[in-house]
VOROFI-965086 format. One record per residue: residue number from 0; residue in three letters; y, x, z of N, C-alpha, C, CB in turn. Coordinates in nm, 2 decimals. Each point is the difference from the previous one (the first is absolute). Last residue first. Glycine has a CB too. Layout:
N
<pt resi="NUM" resn="ala" n_c2="Y" n_c1="X" n_c3="Z" ca_c2="Y" ca_c1="X" ca_c3="Z" c_c2="Y" c_c1="X" c_c3="Z" cb_c2="Y" cb_c1="X" cb_c3="Z"/>
...
END
This chain:
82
<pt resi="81" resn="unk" n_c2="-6.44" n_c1="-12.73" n_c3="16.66" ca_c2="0.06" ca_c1="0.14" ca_c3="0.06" c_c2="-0.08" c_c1="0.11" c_c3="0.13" cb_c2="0.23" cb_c1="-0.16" cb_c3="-0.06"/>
<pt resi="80" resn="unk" n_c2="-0.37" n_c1="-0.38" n_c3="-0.07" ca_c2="0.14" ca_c1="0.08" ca_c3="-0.08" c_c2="0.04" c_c1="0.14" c_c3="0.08" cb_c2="0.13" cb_c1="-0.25" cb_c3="-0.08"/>
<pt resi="79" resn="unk" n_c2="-0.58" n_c1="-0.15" n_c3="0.03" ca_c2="0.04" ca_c1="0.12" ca_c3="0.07" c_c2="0.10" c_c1="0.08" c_c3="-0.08" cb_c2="-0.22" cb_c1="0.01" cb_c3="0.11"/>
<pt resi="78" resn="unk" n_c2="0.00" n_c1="-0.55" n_c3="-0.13" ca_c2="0.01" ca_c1="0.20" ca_c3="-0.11" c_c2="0.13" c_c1="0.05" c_c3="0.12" cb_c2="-0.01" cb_c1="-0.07" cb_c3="-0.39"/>
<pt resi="77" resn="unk" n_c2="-0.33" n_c1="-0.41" n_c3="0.42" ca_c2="0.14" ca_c1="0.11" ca_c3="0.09" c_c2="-0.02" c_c1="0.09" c_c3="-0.08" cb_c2="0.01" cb_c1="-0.03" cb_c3="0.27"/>
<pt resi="76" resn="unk" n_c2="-0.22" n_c1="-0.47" n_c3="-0.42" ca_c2="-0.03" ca_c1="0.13" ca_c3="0.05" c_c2="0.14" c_c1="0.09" c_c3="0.02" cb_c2="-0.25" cb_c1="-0.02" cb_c3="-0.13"/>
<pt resi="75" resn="unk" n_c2="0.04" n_c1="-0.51" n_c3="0.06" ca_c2="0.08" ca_c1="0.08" ca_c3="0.03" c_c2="0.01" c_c1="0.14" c_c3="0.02" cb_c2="0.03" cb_c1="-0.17" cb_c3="0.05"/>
<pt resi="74" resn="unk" n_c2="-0.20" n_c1="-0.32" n_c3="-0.29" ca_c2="-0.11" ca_c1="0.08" ca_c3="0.09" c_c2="0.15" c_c1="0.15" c_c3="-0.01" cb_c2="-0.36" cb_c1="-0.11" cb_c3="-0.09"/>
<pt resi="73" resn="unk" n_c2="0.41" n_c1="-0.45" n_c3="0.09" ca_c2="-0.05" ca_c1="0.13" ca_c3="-0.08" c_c2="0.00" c_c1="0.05" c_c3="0.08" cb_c2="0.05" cb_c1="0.02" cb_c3="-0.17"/>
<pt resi="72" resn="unk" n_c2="0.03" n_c1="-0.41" n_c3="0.29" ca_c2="-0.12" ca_c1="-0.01" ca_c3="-0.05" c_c2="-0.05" c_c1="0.17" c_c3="-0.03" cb_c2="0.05" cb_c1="-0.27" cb_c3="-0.09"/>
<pt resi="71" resn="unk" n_c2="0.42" n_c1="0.03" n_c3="0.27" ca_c2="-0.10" ca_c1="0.12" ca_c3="0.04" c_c2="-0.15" c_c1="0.02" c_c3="0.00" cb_c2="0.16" cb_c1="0.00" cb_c3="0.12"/>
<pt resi="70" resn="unk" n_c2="0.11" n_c1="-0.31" n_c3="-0.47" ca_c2="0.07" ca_c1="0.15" ca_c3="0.01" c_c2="-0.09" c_c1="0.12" c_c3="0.09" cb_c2="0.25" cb_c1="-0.15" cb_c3="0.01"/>
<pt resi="69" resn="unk" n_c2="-0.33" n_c1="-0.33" n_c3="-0.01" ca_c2="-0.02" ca_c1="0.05" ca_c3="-0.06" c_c2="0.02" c_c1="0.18" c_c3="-0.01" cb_c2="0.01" cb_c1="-0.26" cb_c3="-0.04"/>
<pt resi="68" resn="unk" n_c2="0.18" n_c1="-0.06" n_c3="0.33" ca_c2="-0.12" ca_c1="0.10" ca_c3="0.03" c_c2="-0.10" c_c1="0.07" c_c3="-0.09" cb_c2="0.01" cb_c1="-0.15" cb_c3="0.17"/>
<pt resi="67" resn="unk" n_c2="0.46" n_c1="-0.01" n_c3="-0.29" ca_c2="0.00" ca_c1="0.13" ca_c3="0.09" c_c2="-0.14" c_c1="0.03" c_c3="0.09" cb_c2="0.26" cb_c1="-0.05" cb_c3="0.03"/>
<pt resi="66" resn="unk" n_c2="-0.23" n_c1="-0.36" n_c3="-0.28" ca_c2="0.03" ca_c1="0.14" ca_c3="-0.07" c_c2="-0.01" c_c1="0.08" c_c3="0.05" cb_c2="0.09" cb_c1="-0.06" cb_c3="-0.11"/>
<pt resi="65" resn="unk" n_c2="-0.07" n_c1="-0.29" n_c3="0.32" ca_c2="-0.13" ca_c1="0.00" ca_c3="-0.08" c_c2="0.01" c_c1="0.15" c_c3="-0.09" cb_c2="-0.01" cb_c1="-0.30" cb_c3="-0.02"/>
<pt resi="64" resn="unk" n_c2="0.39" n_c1="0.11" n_c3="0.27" ca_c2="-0.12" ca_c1="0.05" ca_c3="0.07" c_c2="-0.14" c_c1="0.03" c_c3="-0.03" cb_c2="0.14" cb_c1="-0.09" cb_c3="0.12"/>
<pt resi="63" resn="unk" n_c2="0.18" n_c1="-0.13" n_c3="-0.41" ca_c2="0.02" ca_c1="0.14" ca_c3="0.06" c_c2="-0.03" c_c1="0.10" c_c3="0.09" cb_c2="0.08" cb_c1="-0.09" cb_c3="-0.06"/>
<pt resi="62" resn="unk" n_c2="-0.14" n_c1="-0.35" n_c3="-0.10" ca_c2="-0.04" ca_c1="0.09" ca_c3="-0.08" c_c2="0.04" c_c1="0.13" c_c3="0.03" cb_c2="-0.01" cb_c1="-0.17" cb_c3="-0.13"/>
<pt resi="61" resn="unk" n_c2="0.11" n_c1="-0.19" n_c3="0.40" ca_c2="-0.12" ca_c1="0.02" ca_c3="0.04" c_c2="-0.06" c_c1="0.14" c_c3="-0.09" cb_c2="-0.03" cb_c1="-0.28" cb_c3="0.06"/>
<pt resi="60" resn="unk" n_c2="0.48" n_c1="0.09" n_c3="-0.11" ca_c2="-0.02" ca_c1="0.09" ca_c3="0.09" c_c2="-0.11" c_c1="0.05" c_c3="0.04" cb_c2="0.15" cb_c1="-0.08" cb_c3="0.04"/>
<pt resi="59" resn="unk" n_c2="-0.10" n_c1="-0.22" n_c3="-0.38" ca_c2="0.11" ca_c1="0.15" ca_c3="-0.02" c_c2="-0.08" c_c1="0.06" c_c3="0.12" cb_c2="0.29" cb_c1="-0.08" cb_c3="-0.09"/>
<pt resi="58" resn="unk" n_c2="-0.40" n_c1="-0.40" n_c3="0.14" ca_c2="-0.06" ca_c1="0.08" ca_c3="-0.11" c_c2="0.00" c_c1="0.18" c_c3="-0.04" cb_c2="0.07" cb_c1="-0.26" cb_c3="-0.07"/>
<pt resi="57" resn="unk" n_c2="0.25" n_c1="-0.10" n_c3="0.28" ca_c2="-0.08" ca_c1="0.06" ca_c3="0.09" c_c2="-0.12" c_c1="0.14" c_c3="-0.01" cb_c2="0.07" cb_c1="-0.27" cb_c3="0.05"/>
<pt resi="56" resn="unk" n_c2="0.38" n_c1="0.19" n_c3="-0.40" ca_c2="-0.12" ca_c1="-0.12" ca_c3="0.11" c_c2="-0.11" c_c1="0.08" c_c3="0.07" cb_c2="0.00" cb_c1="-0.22" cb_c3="-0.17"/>
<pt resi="55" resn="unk" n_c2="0.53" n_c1="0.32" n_c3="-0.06" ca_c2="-0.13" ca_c1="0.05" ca_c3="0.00" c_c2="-0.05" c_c1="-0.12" c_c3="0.13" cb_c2="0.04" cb_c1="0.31" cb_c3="-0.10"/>
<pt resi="54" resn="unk" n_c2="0.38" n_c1="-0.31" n_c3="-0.05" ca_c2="-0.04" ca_c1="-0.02" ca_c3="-0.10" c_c2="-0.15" c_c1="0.06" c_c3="0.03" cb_c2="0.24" cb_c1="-0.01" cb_c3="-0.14"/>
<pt resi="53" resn="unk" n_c2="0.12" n_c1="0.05" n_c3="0.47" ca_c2="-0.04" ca_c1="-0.14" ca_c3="-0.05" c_c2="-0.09" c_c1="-0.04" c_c3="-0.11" cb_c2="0.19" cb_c1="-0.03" cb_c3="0.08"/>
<pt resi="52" resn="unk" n_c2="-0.04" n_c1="0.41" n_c3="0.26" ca_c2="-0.06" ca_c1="-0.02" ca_c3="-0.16" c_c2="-0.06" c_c1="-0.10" c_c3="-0.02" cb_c2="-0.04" cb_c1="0.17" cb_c3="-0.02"/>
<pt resi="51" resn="unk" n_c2="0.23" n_c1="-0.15" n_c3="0.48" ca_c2="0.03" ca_c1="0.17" ca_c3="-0.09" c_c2="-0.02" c_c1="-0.01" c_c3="-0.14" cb_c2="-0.10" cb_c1="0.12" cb_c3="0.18"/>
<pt resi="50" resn="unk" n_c2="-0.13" n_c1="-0.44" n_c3="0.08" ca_c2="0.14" ca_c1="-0.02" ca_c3="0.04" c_c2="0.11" c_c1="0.09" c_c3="-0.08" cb_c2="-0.10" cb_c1="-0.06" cb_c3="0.24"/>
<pt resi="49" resn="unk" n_c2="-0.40" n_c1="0.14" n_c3="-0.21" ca_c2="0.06" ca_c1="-0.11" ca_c3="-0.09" c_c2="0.14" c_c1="-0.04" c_c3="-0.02" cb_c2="-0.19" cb_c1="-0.06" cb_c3="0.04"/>
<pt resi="48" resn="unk" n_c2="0.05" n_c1="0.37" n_c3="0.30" ca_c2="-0.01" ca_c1="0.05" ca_c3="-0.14" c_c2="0.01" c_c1="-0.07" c_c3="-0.10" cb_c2="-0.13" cb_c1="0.11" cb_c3="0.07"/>
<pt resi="47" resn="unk" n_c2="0.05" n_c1="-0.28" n_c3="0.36" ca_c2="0.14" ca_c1="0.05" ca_c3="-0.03" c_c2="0.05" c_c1="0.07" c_c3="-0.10" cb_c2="0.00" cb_c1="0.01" cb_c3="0.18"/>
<pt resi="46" resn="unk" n_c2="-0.43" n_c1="-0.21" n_c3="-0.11" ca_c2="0.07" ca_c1="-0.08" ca_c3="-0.02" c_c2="0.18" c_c1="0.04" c_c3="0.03" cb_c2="-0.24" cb_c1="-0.13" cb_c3="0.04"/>
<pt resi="45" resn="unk" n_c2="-0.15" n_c1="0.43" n_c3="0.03" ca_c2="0.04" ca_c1="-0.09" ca_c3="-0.20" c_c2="0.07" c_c1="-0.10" c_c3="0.00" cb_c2="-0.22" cb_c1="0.02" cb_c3="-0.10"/>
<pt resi="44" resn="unk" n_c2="0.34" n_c1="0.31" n_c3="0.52" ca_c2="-0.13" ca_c1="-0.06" ca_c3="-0.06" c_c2="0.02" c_c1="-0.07" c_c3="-0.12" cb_c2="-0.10" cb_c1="-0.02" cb_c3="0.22"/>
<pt resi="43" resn="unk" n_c2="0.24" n_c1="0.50" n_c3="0.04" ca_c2="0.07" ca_c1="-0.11" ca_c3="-0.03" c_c2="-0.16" c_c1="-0.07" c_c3="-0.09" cb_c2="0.33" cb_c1="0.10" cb_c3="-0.01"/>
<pt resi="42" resn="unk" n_c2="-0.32" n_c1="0.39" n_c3="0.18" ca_c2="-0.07" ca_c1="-0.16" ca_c3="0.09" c_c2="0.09" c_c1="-0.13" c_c3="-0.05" cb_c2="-0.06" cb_c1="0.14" cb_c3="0.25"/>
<pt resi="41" resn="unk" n_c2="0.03" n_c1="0.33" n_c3="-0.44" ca_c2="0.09" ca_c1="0.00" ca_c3="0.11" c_c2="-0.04" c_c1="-0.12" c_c3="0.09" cb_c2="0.20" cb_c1="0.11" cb_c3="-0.16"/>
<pt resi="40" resn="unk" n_c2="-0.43" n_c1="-0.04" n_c3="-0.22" ca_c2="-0.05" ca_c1="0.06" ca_c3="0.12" c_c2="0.08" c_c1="0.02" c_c3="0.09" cb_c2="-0.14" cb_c1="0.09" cb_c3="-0.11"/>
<pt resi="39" resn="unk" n_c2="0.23" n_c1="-0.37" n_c3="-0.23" ca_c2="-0.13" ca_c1="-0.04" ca_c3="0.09" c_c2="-0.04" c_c1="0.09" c_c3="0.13" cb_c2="-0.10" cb_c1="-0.10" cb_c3="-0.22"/>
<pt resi="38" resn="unk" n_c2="0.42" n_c1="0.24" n_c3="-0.13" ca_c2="0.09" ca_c1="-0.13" ca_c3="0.06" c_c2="-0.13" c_c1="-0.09" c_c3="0.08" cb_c2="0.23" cb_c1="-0.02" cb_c3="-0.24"/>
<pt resi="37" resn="unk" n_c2="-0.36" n_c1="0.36" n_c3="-0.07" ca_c2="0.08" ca_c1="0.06" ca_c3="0.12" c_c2="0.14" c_c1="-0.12" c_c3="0.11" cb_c2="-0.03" cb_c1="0.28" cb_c3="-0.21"/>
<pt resi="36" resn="unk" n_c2="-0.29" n_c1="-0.41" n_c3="-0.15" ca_c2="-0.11" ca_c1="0.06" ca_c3="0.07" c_c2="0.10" c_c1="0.06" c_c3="0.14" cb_c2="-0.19" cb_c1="0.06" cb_c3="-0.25"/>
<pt resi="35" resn="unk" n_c2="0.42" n_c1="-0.23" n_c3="-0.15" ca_c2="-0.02" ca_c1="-0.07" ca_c3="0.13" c_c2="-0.12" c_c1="0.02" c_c3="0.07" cb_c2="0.14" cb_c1="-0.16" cb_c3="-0.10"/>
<pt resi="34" resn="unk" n_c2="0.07" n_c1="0.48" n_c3="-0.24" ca_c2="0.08" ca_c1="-0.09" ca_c3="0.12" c_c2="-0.05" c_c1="-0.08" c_c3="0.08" cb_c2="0.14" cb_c1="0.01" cb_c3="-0.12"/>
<pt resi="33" resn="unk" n_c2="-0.42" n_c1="0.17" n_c3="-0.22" ca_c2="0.05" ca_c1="0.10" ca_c3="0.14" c_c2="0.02" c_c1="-0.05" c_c3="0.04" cb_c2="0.05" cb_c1="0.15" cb_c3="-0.01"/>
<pt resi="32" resn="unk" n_c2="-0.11" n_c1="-0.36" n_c3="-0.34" ca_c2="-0.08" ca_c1="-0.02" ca_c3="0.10" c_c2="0.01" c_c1="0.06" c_c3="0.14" cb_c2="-0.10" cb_c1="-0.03" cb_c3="-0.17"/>
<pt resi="31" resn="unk" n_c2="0.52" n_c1="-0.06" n_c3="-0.16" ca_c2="-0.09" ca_c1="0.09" ca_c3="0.02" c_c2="-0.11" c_c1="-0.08" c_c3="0.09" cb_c2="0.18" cb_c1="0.21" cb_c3="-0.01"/>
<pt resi="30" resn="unk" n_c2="0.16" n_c1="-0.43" n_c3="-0.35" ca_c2="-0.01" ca_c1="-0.01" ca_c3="0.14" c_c2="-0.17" c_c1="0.10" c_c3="0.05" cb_c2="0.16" cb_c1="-0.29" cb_c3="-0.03"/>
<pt resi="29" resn="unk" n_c2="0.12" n_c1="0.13" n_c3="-0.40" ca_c2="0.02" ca_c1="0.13" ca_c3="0.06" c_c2="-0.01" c_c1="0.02" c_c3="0.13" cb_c2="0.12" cb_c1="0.01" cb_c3="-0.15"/>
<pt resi="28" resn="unk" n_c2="-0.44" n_c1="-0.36" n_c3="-0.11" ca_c2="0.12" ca_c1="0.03" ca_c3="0.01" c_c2="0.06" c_c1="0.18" c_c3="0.04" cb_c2="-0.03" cb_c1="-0.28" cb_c3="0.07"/>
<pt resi="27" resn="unk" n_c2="-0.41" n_c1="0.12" n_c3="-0.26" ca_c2="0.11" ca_c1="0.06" ca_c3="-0.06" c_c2="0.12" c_c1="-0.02" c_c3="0.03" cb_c2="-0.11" cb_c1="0.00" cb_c3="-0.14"/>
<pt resi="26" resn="unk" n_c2="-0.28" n_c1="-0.13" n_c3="0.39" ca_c2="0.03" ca_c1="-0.06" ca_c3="-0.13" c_c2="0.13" c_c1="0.01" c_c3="-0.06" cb_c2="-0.15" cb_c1="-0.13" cb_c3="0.07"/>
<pt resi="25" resn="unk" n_c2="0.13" n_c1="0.44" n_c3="0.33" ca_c2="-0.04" ca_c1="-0.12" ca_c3="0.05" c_c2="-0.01" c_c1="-0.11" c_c3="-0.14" cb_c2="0.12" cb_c1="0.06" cb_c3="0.26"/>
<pt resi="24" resn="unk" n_c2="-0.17" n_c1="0.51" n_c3="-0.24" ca_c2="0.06" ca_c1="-0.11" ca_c3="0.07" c_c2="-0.06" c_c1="-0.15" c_c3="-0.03" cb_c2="0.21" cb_c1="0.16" cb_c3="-0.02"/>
<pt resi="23" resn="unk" n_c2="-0.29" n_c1="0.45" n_c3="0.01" ca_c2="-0.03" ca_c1="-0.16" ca_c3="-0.04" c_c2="0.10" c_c1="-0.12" c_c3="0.09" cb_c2="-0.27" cb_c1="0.09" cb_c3="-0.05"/>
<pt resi="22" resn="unk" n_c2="0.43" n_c1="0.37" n_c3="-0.19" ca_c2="-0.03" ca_c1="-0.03" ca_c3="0.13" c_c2="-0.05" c_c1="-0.12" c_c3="-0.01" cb_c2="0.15" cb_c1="0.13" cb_c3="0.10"/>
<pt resi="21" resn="unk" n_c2="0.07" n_c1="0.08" n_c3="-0.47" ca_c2="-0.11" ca_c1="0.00" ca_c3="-0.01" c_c2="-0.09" c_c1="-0.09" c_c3="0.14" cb_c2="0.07" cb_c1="0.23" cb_c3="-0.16"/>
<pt resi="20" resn="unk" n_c2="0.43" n_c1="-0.17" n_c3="0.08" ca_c2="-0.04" ca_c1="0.16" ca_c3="-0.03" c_c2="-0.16" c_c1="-0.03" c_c3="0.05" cb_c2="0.25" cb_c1="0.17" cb_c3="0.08"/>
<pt resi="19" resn="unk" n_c2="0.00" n_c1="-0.58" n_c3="-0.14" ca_c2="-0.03" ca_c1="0.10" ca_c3="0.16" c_c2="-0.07" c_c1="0.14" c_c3="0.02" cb_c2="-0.02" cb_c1="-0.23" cb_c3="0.09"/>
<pt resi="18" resn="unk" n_c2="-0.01" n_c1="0.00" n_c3="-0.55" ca_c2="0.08" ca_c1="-0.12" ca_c3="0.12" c_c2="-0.09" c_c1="0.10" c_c3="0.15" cb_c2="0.01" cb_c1="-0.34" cb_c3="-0.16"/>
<pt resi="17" resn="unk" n_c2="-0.12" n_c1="0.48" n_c3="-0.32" ca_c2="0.12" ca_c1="-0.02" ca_c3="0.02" c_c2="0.06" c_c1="-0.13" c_c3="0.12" cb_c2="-0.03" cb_c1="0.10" cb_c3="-0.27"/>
<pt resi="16" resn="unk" n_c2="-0.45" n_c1="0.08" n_c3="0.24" ca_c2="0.13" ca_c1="0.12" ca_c3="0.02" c_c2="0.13" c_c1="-0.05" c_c3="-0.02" cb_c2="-0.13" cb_c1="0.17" cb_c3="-0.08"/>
<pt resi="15" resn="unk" n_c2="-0.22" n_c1="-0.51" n_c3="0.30" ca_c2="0.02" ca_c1="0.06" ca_c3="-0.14" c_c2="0.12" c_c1="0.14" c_c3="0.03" cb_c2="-0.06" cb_c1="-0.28" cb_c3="-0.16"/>
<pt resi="14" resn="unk" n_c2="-0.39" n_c1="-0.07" n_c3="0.37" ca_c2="0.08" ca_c1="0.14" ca_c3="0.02" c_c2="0.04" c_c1="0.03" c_c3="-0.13" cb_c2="-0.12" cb_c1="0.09" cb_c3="0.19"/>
<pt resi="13" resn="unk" n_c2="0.00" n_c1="-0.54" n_c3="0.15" ca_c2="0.04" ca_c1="0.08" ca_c3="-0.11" c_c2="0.05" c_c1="0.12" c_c3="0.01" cb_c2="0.03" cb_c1="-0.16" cb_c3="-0.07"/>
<pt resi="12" resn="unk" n_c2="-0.29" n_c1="-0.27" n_c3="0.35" ca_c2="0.07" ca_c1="0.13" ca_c3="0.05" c_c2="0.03" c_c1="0.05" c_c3="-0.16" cb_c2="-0.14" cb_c1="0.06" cb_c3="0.28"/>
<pt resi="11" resn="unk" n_c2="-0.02" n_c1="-0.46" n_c3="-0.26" ca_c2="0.08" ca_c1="0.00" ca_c3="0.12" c_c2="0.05" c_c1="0.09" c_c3="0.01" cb_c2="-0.08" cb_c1="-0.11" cb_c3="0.09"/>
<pt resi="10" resn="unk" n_c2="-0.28" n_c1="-0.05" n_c3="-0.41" ca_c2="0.14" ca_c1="0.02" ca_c3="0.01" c_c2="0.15" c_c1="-0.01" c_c3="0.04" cb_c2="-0.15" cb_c1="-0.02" cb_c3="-0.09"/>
<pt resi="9" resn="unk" n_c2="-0.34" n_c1="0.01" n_c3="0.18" ca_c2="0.03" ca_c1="-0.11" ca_c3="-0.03" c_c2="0.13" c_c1="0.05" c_c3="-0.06" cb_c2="-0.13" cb_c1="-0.14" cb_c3="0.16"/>
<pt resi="8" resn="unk" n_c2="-0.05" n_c1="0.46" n_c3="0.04" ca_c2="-0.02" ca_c1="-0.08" ca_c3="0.11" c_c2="0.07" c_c1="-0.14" c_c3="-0.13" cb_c2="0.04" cb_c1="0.20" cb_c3="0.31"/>
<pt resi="7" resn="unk" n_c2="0.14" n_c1="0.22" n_c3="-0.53" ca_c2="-0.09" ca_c1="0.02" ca_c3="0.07" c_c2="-0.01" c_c1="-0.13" c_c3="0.15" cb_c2="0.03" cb_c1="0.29" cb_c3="-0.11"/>
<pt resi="6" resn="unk" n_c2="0.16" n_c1="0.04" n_c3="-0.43" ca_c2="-0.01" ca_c1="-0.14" ca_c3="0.07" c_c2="-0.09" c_c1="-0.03" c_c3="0.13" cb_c2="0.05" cb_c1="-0.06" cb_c3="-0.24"/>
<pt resi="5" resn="unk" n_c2="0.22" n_c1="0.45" n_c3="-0.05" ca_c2="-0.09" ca_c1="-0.05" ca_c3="0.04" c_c2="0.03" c_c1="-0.13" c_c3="0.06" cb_c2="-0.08" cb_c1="0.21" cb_c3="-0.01"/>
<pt resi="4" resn="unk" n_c2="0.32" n_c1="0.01" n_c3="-0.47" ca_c2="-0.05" ca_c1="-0.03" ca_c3="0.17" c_c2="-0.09" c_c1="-0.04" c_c3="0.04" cb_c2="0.13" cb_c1="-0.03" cb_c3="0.02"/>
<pt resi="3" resn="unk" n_c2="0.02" n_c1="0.46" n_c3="-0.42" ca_c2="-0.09" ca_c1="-0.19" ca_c3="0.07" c_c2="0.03" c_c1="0.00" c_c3="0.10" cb_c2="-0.20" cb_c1="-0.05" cb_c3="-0.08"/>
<pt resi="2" resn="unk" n_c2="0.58" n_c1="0.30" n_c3="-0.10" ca_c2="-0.16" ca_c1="0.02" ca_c3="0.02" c_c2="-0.08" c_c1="-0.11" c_c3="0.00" cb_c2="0.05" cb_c1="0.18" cb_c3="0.12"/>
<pt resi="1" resn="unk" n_c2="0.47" n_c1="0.13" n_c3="-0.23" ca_c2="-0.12" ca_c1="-0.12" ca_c3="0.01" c_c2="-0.12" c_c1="0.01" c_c3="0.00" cb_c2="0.11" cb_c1="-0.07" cb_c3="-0.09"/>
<pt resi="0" resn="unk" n_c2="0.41" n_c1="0.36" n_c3="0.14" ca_c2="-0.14" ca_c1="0.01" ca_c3="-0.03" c_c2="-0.07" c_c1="-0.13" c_c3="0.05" cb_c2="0.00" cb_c1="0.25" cb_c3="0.02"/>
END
């Protein structure tokens, strides 16, 4: 199944379904934003992250933290299960 992608921050962050079961990532590599949001919050720094992924610039990483505040922009509500 296909879809549009999104595009987002300059075209830094992408979201397509067919690359990484949709998950946004880094200008369509297969490289998750997750991953390296969770490779920051472990505490490794962009410049070891670079080390790690040579193919992404400094740029990548900022966008990703851009995104994810994006992200806690929205507005959240708890549904009560059971």
């Amino acid at each position: 199944m296909t879809g549009e992608p999104g595009i987002f921050l300059g075209g830094r962050i992408t979201i397509d379904p067919d690359i990484c079961n949709g998950k946004p990532t880094i200008r369509g590599k297969r490289i998750a934003a997750q991953t390296i949001l969770e490779f920051l919050g472990a505490g490794e720094t962009t410049e070891e992250i670079l080390k790690q992924y040579p193919s992404l610039e400094p740029e990548d990483i900022r966008a990703c933290l851009q995104f994810a505040a994006l992200l806690m922009n929205n507005r959240y509500d708890l549904a009560k299960v059971a």
